[in-house]
N, CA and C of each residue as an Amber inpcrd file, in Angstrom:
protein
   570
 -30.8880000 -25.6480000   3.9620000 -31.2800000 -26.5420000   2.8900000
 -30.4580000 -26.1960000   1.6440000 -29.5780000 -27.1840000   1.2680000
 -29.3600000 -26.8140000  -0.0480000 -29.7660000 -27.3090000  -1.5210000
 -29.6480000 -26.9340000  -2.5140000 -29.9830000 -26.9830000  -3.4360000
 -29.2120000 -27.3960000  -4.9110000 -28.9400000 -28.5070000  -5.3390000
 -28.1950000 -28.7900000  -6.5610000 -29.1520000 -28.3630000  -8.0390000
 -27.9690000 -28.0700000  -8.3930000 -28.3460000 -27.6740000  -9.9020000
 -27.8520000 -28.8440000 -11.2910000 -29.2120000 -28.9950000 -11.8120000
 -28.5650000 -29.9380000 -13.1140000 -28.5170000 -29.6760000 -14.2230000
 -27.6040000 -29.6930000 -15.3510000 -27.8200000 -29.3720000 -16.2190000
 -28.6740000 -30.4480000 -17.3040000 -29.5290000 -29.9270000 -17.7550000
 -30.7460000 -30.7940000 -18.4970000 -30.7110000 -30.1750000 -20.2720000
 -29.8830000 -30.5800000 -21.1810000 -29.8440000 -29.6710000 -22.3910000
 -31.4150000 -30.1300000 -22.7360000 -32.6530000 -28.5670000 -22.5180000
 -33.6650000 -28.8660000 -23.2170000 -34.0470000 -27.3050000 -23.9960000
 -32.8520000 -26.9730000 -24.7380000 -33.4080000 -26.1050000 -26.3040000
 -34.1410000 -27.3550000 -27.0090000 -35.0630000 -26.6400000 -27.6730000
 -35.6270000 -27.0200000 -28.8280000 -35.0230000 -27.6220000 -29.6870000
 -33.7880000 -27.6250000 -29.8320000 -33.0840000 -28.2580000 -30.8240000
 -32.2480000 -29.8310000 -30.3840000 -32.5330000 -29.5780000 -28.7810000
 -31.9870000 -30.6980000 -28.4900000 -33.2410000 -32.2270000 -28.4650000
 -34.5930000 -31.2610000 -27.6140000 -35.6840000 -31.9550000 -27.5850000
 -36.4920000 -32.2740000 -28.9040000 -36.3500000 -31.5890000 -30.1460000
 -36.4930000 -32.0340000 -31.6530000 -35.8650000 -33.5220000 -31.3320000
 -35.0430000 -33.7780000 -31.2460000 -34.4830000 -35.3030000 -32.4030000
 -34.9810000 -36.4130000 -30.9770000 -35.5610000 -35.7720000 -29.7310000
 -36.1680000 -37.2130000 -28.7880000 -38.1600000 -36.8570000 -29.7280000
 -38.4400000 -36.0890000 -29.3540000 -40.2910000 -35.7290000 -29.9040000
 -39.9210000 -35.6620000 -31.3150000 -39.4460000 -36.2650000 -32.0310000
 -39.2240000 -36.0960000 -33.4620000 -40.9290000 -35.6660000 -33.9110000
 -42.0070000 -35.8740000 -33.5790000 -43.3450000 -35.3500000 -34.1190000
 -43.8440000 -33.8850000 -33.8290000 -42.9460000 -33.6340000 -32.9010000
 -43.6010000 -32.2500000 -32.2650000 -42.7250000 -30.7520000 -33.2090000
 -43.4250000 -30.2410000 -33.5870000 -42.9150000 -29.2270000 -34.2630000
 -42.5330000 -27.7010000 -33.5070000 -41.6950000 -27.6420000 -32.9160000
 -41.0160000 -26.7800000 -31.8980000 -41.0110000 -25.2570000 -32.5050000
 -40.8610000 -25.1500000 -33.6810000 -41.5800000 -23.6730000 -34.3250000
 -42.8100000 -23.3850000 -33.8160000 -43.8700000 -24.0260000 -33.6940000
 -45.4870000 -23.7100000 -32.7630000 -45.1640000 -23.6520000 -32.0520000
 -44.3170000 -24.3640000 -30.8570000 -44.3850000 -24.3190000 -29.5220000
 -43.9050000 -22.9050000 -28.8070000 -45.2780000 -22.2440000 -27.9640000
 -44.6680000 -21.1020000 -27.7380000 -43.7950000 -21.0350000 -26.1570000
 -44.2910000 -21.9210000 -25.3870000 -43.6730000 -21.9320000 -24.6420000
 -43.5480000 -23.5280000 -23.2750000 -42.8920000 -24.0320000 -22.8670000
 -43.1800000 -25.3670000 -22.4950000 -42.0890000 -25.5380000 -21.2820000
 -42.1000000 -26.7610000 -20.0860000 -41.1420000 -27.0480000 -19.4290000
 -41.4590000 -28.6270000 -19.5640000 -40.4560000 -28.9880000 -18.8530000
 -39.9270000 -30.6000000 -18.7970000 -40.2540000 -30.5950000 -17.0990000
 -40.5040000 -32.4500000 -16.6660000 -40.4890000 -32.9850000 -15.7040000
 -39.5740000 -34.2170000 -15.6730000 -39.3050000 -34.6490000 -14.9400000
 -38.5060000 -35.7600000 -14.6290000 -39.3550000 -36.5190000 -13.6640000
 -39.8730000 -37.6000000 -14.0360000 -40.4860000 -38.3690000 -13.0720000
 -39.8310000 -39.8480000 -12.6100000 -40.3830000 -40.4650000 -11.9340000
 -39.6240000 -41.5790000 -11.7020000 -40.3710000 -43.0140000 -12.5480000
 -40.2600000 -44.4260000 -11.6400000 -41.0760000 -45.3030000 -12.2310000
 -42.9230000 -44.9270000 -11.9950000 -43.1000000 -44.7120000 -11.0730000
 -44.5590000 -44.3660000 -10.3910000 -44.9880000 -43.4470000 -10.9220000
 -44.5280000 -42.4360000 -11.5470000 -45.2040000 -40.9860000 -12.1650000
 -45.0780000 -39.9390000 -11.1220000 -44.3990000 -40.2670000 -10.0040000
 -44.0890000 -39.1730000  -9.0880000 -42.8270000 -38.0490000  -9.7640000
 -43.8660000 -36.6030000  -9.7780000 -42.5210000 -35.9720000 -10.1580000
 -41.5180000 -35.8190000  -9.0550000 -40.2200000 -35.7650000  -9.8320000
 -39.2480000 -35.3570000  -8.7980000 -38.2950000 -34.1010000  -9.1310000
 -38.5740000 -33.7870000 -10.4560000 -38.0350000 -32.6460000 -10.7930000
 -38.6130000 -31.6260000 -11.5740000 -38.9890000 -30.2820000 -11.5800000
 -39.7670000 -29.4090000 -12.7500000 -38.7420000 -28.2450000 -13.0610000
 -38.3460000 -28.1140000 -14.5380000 -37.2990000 -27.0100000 -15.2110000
 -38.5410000 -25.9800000 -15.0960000 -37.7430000 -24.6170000 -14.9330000
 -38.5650000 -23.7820000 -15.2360000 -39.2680000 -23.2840000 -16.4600000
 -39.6820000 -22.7610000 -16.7690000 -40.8400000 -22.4880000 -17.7740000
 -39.7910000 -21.6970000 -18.6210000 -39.8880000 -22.3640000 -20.1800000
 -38.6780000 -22.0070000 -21.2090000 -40.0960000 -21.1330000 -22.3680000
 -40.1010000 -19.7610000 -22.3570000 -40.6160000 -19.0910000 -23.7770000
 -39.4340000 -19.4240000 -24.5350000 -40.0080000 -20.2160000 -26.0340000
 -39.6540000 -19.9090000 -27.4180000 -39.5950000 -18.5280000 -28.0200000
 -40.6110000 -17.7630000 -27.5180000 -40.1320000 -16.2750000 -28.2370000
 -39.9720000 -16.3110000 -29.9380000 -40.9880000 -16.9120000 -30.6840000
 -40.8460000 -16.8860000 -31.9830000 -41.5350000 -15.9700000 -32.4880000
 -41.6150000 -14.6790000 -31.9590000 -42.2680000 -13.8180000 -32.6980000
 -41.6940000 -12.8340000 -33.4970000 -40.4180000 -12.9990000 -33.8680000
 -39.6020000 -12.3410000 -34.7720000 -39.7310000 -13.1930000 -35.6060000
 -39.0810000 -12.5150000 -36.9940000 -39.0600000 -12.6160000 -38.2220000
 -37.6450000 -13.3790000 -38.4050000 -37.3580000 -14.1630000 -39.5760000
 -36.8880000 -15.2130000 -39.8650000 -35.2270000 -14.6740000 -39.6750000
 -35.2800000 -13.2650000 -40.4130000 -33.7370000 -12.3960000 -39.5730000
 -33.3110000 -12.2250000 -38.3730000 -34.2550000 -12.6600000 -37.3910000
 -33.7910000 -12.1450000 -35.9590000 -32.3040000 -12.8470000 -35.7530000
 -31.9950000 -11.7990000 -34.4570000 -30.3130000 -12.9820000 -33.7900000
 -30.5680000 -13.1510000 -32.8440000 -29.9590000 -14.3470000 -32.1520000
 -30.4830000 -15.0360000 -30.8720000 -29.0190000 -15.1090000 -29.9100000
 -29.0310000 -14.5280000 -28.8990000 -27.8170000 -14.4750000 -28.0440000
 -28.1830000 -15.5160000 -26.8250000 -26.8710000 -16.1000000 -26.9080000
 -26.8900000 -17.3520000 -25.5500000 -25.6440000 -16.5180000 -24.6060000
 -26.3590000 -16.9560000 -22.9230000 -25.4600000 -16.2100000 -22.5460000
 -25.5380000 -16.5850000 -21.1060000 -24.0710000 -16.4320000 -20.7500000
 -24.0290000 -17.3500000 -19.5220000 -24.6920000 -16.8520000 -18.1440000
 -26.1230000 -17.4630000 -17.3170000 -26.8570000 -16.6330000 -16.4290000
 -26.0660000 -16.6520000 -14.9610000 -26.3900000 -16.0220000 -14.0690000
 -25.9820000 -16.3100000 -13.0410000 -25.8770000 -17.3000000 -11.6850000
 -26.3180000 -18.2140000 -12.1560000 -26.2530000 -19.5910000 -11.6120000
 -25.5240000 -20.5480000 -12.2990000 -24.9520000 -19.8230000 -14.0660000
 -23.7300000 -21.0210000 -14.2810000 -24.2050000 -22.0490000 -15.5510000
 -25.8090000 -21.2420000 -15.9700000 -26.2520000 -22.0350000 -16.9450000
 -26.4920000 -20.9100000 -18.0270000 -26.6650000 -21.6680000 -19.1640000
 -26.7990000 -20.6960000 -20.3350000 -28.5380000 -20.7520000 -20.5730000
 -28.7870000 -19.2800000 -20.6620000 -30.2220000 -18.7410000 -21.2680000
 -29.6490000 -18.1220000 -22.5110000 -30.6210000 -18.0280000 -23.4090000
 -30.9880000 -17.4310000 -24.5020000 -32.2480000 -16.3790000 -24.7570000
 -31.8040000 -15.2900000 -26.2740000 -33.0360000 -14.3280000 -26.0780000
 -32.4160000 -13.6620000 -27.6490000 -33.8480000 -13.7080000 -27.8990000
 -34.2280000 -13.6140000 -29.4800000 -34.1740000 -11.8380000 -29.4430000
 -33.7900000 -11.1860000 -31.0150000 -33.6310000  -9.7420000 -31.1650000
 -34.0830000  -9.5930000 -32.6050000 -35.1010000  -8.9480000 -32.4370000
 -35.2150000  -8.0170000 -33.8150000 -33.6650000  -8.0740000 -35.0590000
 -34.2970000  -7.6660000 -35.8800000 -32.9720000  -7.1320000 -37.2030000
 -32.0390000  -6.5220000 -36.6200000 -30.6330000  -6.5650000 -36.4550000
 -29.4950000  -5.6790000 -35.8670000 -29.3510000  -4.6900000 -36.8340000
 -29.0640000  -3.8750000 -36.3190000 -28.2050000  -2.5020000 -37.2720000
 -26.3180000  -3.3810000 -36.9630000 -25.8510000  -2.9230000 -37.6090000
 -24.6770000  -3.3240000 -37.6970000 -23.5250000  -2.2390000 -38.2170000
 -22.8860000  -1.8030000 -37.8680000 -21.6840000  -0.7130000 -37.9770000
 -20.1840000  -1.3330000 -38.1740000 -19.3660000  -1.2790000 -39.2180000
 -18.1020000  -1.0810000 -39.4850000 -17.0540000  -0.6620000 -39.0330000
 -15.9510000  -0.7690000 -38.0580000 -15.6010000   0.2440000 -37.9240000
 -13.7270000  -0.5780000 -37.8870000 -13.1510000   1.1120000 -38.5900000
 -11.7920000   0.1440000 -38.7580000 -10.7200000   1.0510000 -38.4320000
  -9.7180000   0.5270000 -37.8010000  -8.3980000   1.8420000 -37.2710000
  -7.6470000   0.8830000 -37.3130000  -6.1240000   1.3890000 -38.1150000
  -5.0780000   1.2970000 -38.4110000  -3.6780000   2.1330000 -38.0110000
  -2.4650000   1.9960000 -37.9020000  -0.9630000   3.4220000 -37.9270000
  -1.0630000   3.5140000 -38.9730000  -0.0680000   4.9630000 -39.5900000
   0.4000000   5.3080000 -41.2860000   1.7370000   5.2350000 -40.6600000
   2.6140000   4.9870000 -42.1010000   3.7690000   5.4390000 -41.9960000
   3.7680000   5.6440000 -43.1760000   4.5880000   6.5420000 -43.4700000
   5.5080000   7.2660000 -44.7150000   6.7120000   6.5510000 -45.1130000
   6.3370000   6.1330000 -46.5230000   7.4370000   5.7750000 -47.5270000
   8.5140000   7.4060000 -47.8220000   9.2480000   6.7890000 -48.4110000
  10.4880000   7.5420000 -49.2860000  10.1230000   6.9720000 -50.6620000
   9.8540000   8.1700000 -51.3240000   9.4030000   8.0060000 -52.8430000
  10.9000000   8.5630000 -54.1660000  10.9050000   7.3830000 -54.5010000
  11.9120000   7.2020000 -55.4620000  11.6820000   8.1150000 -57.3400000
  12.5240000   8.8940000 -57.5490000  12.3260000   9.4620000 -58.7410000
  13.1270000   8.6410000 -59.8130000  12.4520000   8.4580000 -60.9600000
  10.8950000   9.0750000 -61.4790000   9.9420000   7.6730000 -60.4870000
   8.8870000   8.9080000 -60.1430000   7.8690000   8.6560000 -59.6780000
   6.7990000   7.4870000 -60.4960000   6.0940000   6.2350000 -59.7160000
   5.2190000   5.9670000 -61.0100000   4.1110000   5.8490000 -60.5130000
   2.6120000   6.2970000 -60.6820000   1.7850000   6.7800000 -60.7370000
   1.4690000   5.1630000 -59.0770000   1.8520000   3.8090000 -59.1100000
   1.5520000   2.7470000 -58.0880000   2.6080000   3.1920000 -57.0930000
   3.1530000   4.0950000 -56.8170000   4.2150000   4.2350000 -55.5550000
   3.4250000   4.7450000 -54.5940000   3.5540000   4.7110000 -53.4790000
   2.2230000   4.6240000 -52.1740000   3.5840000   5.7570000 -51.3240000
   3.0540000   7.0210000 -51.1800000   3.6680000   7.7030000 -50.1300000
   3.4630000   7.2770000 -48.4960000   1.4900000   6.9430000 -48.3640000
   1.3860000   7.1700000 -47.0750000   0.9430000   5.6980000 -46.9060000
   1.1280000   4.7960000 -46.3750000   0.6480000   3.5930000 -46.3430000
   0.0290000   2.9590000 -44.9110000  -0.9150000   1.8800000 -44.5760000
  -1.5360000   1.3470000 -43.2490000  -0.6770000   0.5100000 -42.7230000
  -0.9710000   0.5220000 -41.7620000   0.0910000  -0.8280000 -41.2330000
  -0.8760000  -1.6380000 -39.7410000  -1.0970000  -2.1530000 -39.2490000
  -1.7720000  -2.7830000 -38.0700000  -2.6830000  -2.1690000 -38.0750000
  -3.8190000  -3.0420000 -39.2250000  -5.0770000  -2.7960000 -39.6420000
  -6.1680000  -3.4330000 -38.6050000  -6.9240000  -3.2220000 -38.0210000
  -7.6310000  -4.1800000 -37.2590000  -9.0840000  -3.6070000 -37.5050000
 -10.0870000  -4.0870000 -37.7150000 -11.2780000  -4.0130000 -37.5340000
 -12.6090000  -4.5940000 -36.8650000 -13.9320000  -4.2570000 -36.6660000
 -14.7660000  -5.4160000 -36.2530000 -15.9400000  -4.6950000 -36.5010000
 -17.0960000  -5.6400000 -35.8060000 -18.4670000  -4.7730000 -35.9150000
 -18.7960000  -4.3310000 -34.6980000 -20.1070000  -3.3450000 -34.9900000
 -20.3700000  -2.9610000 -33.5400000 -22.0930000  -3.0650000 -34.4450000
 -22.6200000  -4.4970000 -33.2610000 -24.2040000  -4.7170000 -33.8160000
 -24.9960000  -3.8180000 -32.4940000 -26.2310000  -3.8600000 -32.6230000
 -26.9310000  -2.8640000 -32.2120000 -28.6520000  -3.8190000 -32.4580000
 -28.7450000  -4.3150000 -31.2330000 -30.3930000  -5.4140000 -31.5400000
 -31.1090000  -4.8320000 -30.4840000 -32.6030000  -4.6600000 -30.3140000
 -33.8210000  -4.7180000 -29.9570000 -34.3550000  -5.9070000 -29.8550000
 -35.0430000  -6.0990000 -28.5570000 -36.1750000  -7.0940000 -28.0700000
 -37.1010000  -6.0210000 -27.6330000 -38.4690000  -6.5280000 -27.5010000
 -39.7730000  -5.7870000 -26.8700000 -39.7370000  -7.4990000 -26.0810000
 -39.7700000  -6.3870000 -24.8320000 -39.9810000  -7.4020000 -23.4640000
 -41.8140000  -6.6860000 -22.4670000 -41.6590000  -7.6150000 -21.1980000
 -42.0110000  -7.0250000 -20.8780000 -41.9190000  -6.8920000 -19.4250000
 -42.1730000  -6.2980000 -18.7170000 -42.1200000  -6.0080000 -17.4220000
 -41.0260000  -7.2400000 -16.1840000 -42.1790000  -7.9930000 -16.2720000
 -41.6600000  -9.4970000 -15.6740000 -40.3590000 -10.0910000 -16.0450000
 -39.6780000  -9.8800000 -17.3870000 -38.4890000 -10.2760000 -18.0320000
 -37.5570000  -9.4530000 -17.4360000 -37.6650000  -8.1750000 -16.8060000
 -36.5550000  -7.1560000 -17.0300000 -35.4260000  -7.7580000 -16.2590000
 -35.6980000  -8.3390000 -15.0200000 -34.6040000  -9.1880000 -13.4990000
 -34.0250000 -10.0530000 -13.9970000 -34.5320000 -11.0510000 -15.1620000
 -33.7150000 -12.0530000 -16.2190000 -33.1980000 -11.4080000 -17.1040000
 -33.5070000  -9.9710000 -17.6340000 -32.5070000  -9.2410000 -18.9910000
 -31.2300000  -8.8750000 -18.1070000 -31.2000000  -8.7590000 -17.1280000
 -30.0410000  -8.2840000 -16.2570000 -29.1030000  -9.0770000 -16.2130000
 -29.5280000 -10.5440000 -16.4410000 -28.7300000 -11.4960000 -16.5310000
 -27.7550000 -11.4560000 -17.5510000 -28.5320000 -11.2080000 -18.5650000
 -27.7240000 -10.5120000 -19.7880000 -26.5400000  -9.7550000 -19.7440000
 -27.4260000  -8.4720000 -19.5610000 -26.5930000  -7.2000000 -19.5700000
 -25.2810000  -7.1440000 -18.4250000 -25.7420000  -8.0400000 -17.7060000
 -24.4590000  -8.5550000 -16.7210000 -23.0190000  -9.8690000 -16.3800000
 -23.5350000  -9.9670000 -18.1050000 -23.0240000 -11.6420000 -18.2660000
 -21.8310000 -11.3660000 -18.7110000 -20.9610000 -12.5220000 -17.8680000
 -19.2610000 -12.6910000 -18.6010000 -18.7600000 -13.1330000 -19.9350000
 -20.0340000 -13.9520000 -20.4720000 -19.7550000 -14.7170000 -21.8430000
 -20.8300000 -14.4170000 -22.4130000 -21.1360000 -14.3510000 -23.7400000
 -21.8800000 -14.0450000 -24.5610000 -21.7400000 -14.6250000 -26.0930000
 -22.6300000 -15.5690000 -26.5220000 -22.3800000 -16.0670000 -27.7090000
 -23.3590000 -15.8750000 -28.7990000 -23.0720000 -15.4150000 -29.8480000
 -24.0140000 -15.3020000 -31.1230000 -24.4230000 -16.0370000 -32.1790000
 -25.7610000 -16.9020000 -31.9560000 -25.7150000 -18.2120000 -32.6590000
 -25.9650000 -17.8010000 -34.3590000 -25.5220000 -18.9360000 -34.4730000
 -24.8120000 -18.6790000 -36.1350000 -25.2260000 -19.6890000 -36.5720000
 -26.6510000 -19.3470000 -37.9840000 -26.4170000 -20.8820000 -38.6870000
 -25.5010000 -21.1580000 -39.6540000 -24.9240000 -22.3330000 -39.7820000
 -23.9250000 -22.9120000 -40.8090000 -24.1720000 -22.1290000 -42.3940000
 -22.9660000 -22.3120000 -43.1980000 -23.2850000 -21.7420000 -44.7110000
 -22.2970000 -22.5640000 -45.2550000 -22.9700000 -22.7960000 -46.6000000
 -21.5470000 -23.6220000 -47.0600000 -20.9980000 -25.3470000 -46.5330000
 -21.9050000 -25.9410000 -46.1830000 -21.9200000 -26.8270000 -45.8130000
 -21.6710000 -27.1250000 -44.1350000 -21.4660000 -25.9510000 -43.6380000
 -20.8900000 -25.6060000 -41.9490000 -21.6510000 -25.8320000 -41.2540000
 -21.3760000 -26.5690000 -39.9630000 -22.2240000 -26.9660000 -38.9430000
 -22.7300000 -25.7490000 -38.3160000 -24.0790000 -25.7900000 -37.5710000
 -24.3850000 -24.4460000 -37.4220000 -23.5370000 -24.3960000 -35.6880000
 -23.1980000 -23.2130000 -35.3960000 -22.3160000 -23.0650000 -34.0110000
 -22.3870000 -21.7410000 -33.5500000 -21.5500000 -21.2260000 -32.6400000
 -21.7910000 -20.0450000 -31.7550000 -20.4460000 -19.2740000 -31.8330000
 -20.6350000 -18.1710000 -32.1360000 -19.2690000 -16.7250000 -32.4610000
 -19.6560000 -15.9080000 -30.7700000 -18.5360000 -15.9180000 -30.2070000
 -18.0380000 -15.2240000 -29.0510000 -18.3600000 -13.9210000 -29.3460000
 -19.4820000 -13.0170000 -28.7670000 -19.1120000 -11.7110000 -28.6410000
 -18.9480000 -10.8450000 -27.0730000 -18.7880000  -9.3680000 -27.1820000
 -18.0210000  -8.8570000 -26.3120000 -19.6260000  -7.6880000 -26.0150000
 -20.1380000  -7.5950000 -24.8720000 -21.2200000  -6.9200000 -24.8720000
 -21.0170000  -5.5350000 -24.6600000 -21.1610000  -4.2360000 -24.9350000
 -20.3870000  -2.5950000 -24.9350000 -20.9290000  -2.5100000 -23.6280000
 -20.6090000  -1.8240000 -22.3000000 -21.4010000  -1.3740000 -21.5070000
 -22.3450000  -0.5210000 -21.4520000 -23.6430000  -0.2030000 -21.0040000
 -24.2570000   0.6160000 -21.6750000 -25.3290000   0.4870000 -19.9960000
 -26.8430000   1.2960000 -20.5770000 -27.7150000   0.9640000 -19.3730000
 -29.0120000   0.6030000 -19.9440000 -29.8360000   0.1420000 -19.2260000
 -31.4480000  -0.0560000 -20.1440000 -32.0780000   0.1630000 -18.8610000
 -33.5010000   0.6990000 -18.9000000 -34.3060000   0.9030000 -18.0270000
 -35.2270000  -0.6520000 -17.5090000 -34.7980000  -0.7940000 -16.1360000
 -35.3850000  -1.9510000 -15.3710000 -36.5040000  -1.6170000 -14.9670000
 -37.4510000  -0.7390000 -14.5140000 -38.3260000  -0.3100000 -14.1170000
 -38.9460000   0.9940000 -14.2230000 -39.6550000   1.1350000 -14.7630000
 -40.6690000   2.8780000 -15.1750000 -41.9150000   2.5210000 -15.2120000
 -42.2580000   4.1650000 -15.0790000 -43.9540000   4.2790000 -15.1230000
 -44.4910000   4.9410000 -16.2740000 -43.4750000   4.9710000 -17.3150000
 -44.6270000   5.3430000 -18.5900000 -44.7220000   4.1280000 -19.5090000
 -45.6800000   4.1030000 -19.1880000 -45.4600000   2.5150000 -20.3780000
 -45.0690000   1.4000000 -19.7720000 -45.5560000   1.2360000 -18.5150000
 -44.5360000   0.4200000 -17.6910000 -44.3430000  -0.6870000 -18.0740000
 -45.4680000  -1.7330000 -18.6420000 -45.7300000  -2.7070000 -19.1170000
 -44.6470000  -3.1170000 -20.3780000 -44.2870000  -2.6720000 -21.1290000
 -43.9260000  -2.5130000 -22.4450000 -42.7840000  -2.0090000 -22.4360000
 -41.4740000  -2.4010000 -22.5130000 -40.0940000  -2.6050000 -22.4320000
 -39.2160000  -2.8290000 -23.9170000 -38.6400000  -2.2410000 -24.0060000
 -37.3170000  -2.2100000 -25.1420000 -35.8230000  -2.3310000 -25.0850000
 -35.3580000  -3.9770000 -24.6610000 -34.1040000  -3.8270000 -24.3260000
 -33.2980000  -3.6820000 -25.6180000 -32.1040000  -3.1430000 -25.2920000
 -31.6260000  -2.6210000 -26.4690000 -29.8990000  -2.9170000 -26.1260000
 -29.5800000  -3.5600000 -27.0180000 -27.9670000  -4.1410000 -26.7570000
 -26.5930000  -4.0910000 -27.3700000 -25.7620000  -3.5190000 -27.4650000
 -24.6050000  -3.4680000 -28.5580000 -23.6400000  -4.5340000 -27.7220000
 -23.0300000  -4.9140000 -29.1150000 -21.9220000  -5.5790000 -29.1450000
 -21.1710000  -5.9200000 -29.5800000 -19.9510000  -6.1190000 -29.5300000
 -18.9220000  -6.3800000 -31.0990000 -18.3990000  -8.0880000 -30.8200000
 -17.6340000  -8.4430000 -31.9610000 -16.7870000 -10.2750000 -32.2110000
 -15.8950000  -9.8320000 -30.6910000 -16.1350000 -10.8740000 -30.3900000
 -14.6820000 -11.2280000 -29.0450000 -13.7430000 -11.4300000 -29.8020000
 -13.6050000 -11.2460000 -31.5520000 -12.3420000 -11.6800000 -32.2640000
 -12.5150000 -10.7490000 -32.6930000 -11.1310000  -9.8180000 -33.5290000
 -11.5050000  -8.7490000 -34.7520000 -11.5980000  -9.7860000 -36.0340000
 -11.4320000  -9.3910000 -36.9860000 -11.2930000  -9.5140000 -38.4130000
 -10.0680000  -9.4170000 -38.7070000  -9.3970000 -10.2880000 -39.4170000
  -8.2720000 -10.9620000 -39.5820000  -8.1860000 -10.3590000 -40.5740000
  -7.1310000  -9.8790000 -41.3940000  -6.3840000  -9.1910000 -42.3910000
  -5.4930000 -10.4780000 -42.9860000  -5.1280000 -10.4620000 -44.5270000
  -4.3280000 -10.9920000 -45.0250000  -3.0780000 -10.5960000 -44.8160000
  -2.8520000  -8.9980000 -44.9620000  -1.6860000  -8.7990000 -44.8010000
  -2.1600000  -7.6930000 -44.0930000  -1.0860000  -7.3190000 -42.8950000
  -0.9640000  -6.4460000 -41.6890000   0.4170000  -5.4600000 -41.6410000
């Protein structure tokens, strides 16, 4: 028997502008049917949590699952880290000296971040966080500033491990994720 897959865009943001009355911030969690003329279903999406129980800072990573469709999953406040490496090379310093002459100077400056987010999951989620932690693409949704449409920044996930299954606390789960831009940070001058 086989089985086709459809893609059905139903984020919240897509199903906002058809239920224009329904306020998708309450909604904690919901699926869609597809029925025909008769009311016979013929299709049921699986069961989508909203996950709005973070605070208005959280970041939300979309990310490609293993069947080829994109899931999403909400994170606590990131810690976020700096980090920047450059070559030196050495000038030849001309006499008289003036106090703006640069002996040791950078040259192929590159930098990026390295974020660092928390979810509290729980048990039942951990076989879908894998999806995650095992995914080829990874995008970091971004709302617009400045008049910018809101859209999605490519990141690069660090390899790392998280615990899929234990017995202390078994119930009660802390995935925990680093990752840096799939782009660095662009320099004016290099």
């Amino acid at each position: 028997m086989s089985k086709s897959i459809y893609h059905i865009p139903c984020g919240p943001k897509n199903l906002a502008t058809i239920f224009n009355t329904v306020d998708f911030n309450l909604v904690t969690d919901y699926y869609l049917q597809v029925q025909d003329a008769s009311n016979n279903v013929l299709a049921t999406t699986p069961g989508y949590k909203s996950n709005c129980c973070c605070p208005d800072d959280k970041i939300r990573l979309h990310f490609l699952n293993s069947v080829g469709g994109w899931d999403a999953l909400n994170f606590l406040k990131p810690s976020v880290v700096h980090e920047d490496t450059a070559d030196q090379f050495q000038n030849s310093l001309n006499y008289p000296l003036s106090k703006t002459d640069t002996g040791i100077e950078r040259f192929n400056v590159n930098s990026n971040d390295t974020w660092e987010a928390r979810s509290n999951l729980k048990e039942e989620d951990m076989p879908w966080v894998r999806e995650l932690a095992d995914s080829p693409k990874i995008l970091l949704e971004w709302t617009g500033i400045e008049g910018q449409a809101d859209d999605y920044i490519p990141v690069v996930k660090i390899a790392g491990k998280f615990p899929k299954l234990k017995n202390d606390q078994e119930f009660q789960y802390q995935f925990v994720i680093q990752f840096m831009f799939s782009n660095a940070y662009m320099t004016i001058r290099n």
